[in-house]
KERO-908011 format. One record per residue (C-alpha): residue number from 1; x negated, y negated, z; residue in three letters. Coordinates in nm, 4 decimals. Each point is the difference from the previous one (the first is absolute). Layout:
# KERO-908011
- num  east  north  up  residu
- NUM  X  Y  Z  ala
...
This chain:
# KERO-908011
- num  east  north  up  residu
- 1  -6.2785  0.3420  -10.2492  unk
- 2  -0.3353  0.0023  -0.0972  unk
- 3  -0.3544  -0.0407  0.1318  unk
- 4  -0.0019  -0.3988  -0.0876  unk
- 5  0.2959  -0.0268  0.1912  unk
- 6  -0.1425  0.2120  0.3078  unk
- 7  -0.3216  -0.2088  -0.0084  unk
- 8  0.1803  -0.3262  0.0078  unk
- 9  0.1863  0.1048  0.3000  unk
- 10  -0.3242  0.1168  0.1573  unk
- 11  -0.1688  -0.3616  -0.0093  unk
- 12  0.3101  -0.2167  0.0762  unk
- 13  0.0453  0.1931  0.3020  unk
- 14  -0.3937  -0.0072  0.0935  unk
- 15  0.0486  -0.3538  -0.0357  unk
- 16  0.2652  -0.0261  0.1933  unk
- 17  -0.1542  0.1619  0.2801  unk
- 18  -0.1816  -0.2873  0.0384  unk
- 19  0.3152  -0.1668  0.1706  unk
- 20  0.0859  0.2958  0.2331  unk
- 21  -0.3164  0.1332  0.0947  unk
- 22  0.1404  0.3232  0.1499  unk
- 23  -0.1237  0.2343  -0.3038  unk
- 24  0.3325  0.0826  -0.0869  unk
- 25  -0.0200  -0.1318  -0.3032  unk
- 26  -0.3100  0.0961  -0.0619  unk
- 27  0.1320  0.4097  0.0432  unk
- 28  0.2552  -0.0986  -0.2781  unk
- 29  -0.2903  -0.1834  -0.2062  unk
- 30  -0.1667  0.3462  0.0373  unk
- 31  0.2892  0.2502  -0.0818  unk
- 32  0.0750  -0.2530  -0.2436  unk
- 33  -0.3360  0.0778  -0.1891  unk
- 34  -0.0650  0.3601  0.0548  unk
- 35  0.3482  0.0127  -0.1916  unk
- 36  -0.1183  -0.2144  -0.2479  unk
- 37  -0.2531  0.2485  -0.0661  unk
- 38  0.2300  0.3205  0.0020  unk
- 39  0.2297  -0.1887  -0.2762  unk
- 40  -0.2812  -0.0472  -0.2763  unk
- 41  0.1081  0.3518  0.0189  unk
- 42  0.2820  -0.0745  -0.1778  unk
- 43  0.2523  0.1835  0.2942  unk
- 44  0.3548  -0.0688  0.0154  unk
- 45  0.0798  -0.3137  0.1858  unk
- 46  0.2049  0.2207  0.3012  unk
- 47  -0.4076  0.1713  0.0423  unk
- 48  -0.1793  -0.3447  0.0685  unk
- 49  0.2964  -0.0999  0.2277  unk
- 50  -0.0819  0.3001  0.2378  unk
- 51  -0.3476  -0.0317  -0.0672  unk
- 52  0.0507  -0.3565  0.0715  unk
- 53  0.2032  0.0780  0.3304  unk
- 54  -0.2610  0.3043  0.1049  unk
- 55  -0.3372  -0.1918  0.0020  unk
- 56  0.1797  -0.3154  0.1679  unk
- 57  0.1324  0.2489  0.2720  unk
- 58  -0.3776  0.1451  0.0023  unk
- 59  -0.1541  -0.3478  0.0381  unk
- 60  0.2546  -0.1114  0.2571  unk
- 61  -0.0807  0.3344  0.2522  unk
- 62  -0.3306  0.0851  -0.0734  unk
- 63  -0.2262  -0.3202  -0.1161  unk
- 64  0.2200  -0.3093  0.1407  unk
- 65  -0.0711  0.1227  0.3702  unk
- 66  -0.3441  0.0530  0.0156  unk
- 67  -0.0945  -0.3381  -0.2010  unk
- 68  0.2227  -0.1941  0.2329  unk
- 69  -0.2151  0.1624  0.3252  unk
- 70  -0.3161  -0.1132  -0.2055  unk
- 71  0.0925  -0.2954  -0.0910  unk
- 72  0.1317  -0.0943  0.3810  unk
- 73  -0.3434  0.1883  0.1147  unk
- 74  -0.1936  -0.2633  -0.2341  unk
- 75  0.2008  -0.3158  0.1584  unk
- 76  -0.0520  0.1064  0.3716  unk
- 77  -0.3961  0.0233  -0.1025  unk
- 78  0.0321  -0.3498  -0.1508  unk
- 79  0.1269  -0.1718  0.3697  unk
- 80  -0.1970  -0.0871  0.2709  unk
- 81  0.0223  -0.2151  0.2900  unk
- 82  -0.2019  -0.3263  0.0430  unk
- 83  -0.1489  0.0939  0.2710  unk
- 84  -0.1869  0.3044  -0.1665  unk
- 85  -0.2244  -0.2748  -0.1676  unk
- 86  -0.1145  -0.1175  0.3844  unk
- 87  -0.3633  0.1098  0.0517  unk
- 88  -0.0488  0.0497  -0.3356  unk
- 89  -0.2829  -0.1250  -0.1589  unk
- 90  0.0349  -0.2736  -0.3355  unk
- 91  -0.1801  -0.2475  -0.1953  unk
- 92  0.0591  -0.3544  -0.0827  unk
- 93  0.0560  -0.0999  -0.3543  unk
- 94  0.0792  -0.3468  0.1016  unk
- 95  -0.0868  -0.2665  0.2484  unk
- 96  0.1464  0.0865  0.3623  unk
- 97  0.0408  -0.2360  0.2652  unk
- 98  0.1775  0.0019  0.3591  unk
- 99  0.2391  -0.2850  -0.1706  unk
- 100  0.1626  0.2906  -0.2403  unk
- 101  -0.0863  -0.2347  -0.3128  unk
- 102  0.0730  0.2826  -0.2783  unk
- 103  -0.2497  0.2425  0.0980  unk
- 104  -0.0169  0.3376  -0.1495  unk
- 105  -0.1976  0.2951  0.0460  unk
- 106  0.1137  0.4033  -0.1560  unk
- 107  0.0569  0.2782  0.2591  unk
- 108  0.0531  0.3364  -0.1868  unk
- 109  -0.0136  -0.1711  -0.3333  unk
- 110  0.3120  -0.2291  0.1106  unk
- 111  -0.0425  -0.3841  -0.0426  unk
- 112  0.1423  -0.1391  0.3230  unk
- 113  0.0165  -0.3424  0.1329  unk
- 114  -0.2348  -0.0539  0.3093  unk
- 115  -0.0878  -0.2443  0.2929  unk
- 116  -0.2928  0.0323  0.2441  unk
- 117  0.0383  0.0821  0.3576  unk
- 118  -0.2235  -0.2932  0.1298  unk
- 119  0.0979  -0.3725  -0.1064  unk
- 120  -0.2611  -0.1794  -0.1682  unk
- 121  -0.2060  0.3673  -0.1271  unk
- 122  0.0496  0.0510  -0.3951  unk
- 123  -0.1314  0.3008  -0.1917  unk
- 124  -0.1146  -0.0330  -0.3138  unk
- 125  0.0556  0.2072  -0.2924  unk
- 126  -0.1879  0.3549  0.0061  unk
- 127  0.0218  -0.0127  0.3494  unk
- 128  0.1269  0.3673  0.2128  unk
- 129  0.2385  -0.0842  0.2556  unk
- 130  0.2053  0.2183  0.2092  unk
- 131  0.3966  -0.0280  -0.0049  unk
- 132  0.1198  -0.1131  0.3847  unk
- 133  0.3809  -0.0293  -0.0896  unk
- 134  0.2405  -0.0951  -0.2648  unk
- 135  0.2519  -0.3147  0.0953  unk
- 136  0.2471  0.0111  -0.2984  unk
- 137  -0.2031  0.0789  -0.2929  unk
- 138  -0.3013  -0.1637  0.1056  unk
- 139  -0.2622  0.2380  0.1279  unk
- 140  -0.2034  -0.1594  0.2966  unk
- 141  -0.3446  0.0893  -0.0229  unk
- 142  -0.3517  -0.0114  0.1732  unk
- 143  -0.3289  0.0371  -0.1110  unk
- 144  -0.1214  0.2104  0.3410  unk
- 145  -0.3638  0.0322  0.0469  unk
- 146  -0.2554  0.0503  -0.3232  unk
């Protein structure tokens, strides 16, 4: 078939795992190229289709697997609850009153949305704070004692 041929198949179906997002595609997009690389050999078509069907059974047993743990290990680190963010100290980046008037202050490098505790306080920007609770996705905040 060719190595051209083989290398084609190995991008459209990298590309196409784009729309499945299970790596299966992406195992085929891999056989697909490491047979790409046995036919510059010049072998007989019938050796890069077993070559072909070898490294995608590899890829499918040995790597698919452990990349899908990893990749599920990397999403559970990504969630957290709101209420992890209580207690937790932040600063203001813009003006914060009791009134919730599009405040905003960064906790953890996150831009949130933010309202003070006690009507008629505002924090200005470069102020420290301390997270109290989070009502929807506005963090309610309080300056404590300095």
């Amino acid at each position: 078939m060719g190595p051209l041929i083989w290398l084609i198949a190995a991008v459209v179906l990298a590309i196409a795992e784009l729309a499945v997002m299970d790596l299966s595609l992406l195992m085929l997009a891999g056989a697909a190229l490491v047979t790409s690389g046995v036919a510059l050999a010049g072998v007989p078509v019938g050796v890069e289709v077993a070559v072909f069907a070898v490294a995608a059974l590899l890829l499918f047993t040995l790597v698919r697997p452990v990349a899908r743990r990893h990749l599920a290990v990397a999403a559970e680190d990504r969630r957290f609850t709101s209420r992890e963010l209580e207690g937790r100290p932040a600063e203001v980046v813009a003006p914060v009153d009791g009134d919730g008037h599009d405040g905003r202050i960064t906790v953890d490098g996150e831009l949130w949305s933010a309202r003070s505790v006690e009507a008629g306080v505002t924090y200005a920007p470069g102020d420290r704070v301390v997270v109290v609770s989070i009502e929807g996705t506005t963090a309610v905040v309080w300056k404590g004692v300095s």
